[in-house]
C-alpha positions in Angstrom: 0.0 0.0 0.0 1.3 3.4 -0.9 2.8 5.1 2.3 0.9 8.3 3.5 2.5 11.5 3.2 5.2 12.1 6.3 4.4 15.4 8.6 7.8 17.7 9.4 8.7 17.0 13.0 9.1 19.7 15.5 12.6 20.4 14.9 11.3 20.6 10.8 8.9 22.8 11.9 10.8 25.4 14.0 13.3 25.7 11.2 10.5 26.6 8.5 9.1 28.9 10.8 12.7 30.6 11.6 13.0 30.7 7.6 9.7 32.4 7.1 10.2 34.7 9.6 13.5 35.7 8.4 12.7 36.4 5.1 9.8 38.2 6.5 11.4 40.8 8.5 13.9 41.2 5.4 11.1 42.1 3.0 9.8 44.3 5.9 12.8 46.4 6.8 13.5 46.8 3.0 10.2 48.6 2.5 11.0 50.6 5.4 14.6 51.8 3.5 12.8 52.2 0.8 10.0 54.3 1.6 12.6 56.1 4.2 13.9 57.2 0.7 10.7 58.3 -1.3 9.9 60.7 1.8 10.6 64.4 1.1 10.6 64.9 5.4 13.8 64.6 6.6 12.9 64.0 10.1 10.6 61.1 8.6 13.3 59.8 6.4 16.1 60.0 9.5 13.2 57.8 12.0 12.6 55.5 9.1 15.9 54.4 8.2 17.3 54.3 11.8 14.5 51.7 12.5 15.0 50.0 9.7 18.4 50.0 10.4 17.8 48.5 13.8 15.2 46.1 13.2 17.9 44.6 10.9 21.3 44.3 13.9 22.8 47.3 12.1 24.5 50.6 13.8 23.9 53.1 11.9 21.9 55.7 13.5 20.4 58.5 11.7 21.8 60.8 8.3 21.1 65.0 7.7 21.5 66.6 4.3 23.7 69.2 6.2 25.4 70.4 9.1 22.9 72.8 10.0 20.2 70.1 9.9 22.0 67.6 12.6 23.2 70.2 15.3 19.6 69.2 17.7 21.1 66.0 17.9 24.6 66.5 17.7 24.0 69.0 20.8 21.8 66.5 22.2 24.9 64.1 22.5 27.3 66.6 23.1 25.7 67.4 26.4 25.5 63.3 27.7 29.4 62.7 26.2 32.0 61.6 28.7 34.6 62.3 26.0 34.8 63.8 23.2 37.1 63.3 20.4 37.1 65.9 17.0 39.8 65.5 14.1 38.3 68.1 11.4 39.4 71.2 9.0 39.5 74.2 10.0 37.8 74.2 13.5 35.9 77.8 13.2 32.9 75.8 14.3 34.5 76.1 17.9 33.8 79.9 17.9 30.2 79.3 17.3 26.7 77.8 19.1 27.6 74.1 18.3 30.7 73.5 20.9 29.7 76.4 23.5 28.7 73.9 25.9 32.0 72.6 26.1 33.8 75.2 25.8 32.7 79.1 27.0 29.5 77.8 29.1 31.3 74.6 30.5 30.6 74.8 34.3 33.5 74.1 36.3 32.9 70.5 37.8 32.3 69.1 34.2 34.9 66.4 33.8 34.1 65.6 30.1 37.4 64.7 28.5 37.8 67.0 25.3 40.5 66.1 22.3 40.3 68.6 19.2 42.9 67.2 16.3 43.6 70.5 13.5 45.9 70.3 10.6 49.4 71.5 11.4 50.2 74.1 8.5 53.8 74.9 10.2 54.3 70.7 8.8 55.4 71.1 4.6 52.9 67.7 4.7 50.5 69.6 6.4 50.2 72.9 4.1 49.7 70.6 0.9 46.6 69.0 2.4 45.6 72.6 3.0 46.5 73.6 -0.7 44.9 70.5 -1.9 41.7 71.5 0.2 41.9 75.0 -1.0 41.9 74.1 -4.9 38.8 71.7 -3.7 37.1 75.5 -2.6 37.8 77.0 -5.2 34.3 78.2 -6.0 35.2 80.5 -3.3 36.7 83.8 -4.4 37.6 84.1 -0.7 39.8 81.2 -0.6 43.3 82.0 -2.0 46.2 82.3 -1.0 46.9 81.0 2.1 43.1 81.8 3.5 42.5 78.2 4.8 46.1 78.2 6.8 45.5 81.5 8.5 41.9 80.4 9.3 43.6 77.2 11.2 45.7 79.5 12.9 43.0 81.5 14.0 41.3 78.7 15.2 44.2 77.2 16.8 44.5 81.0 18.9 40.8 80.5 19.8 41.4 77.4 21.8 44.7 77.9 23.1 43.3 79.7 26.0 40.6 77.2 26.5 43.8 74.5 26.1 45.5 77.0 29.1 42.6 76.0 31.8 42.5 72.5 31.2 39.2 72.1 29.5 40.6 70.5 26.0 44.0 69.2 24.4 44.8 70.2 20.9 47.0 69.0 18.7 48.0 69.4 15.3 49.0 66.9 12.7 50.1 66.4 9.1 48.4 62.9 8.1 46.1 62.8 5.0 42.7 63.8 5.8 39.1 63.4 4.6 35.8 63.6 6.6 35.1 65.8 9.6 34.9 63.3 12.7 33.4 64.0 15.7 33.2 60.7 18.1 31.8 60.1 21.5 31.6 57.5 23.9 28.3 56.8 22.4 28.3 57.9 18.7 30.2 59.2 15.6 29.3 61.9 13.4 30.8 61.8 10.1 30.6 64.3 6.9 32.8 63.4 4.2 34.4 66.3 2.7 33.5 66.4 -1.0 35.2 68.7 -3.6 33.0 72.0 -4.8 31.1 72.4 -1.3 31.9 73.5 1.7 32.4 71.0 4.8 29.4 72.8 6.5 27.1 71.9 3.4 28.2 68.0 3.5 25.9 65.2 4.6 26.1 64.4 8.3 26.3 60.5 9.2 25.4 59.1 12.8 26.5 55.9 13.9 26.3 54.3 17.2 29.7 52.7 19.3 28.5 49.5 18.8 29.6 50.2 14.4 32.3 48.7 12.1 32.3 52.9 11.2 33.0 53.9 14.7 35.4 51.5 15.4 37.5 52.6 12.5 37.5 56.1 13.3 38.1 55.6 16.6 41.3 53.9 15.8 42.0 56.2 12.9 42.4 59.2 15.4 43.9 57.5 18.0 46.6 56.6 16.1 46.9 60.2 14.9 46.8 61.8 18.0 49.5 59.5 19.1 51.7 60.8 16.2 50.8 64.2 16.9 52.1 67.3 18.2 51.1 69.4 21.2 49.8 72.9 21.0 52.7 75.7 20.8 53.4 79.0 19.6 55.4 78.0 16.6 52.3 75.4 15.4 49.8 78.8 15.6 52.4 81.2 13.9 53.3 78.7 11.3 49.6 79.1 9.8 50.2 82.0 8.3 53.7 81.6 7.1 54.6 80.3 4.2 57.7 79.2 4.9 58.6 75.6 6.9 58.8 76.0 10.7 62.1 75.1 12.3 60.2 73.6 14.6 60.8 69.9 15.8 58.6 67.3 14.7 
């Protein structure tokens, strides 16, 4: 007699669910990316495609068109951050709203660790990446010259009395650079600087400590602060000079 058709077992069974289920919440979380991307609301787009994001083990947190568009949360983190790590361009952001918490309205028992990493255009190395970066701004009329180098140094005066009280270390260095990085203990904030545009009109990317990306950047300026040079007179000087600082390594 024919033999009657065999029923999966449990184990069968739990596996087909599992399956079903996996492919399920693939399908799902890809229409969430997608319509995340037909959305004209940023806000809408940025909810979407963190939860998306999450609902599929990633790390990535939340993206802005702009600088501008990300400071709510960048403050937001900023004022919860037991350290704070930023390896950027030229730094003018530190004279405005953005870093005032940290730096001209920090109370006095606020024990956040602050590191600020600035291009050292005293280093020969140092002033092509600011050439390079210049030709990149050309679009610019005021960029010529030496306009980026002298806005370093400027920069670089800014914090030095900050640097003085013991609320930040600066450094400066001559390694290749090419995003603005801002890390916490708890999240990164990355804009990739792109040629033609100005670093305050790049996209803003947020990932949490838990990502490949903050892992990388982490170790990216930790190894560049370790090769990098303390803040001195000759480092601020040397941003407006064209000529190579005698200045030791």
């Amino acid at each position: 007699m024919p033999s009657s058709p065999s029923h999966p077992g449990p184990r069968e069974g739990e596996a087909v669910s599992s399956f079903a289920l996996g492919v399920t919440s693939s399908l799902a979380a890809s229409a969430l990316i997608i319509l995340a991307a037909s959305l004209w609301s940023g806000r809408t787009r940025t909810l979407l495609a963190s939860l998306a994001s999450k609902f599929l083990g990633g790390n990535y947190a939340a993206q802005w068109p702009d600088r501008h568009s990300s400071e709510r949360t960048f403050q937001k983190e900023i004022h919860r951050a037991k350290w704070l790590i930023y390896c950027g361009s030229r730094g003018n952001e530190f004279q405005r709203d953005a870093f005032r918490e940290l730096l001209a309205d920090r109370p006095r028992s606020s024990s956040v660790g602050v590191k600020i990493l600035l291009p050292d255009t005293a280093d020969p190395r140092g002033r092509s990446w600011c050439a390079l970066r210049e030709k990149e701004l050309a679009f610019d009329p005021s960029f010529r010259g030496a306009t980026l180098a002298t806005q370093i140094a400027t920069t670089l005066k800014v914090l030095e009395g900050y640097a003085e009280q013991g609320l930040v270390e600066v450094r400066t260095h001559a390694e290749p650079h090419f995003a603005r990085i801002v890390l916490t203990d708890k999240a990164l904030f990355l804009s990739a600087y792109s040629d033609g545009r100005h670093g305050r009109d790049d996209a803003v990317a947020m990932f949490t400590c838990e990502s490949v990306a903050y892992a990388a950047m982490k170790r990216y300026c930790d190894q560049i602060w370790s090769e990098s040079r303390p803040l001195e007179p000759s480092t601020i000087e040397g941003g407006a000079s064209d000529e190579p600082s005698s200045a030791p390594p």
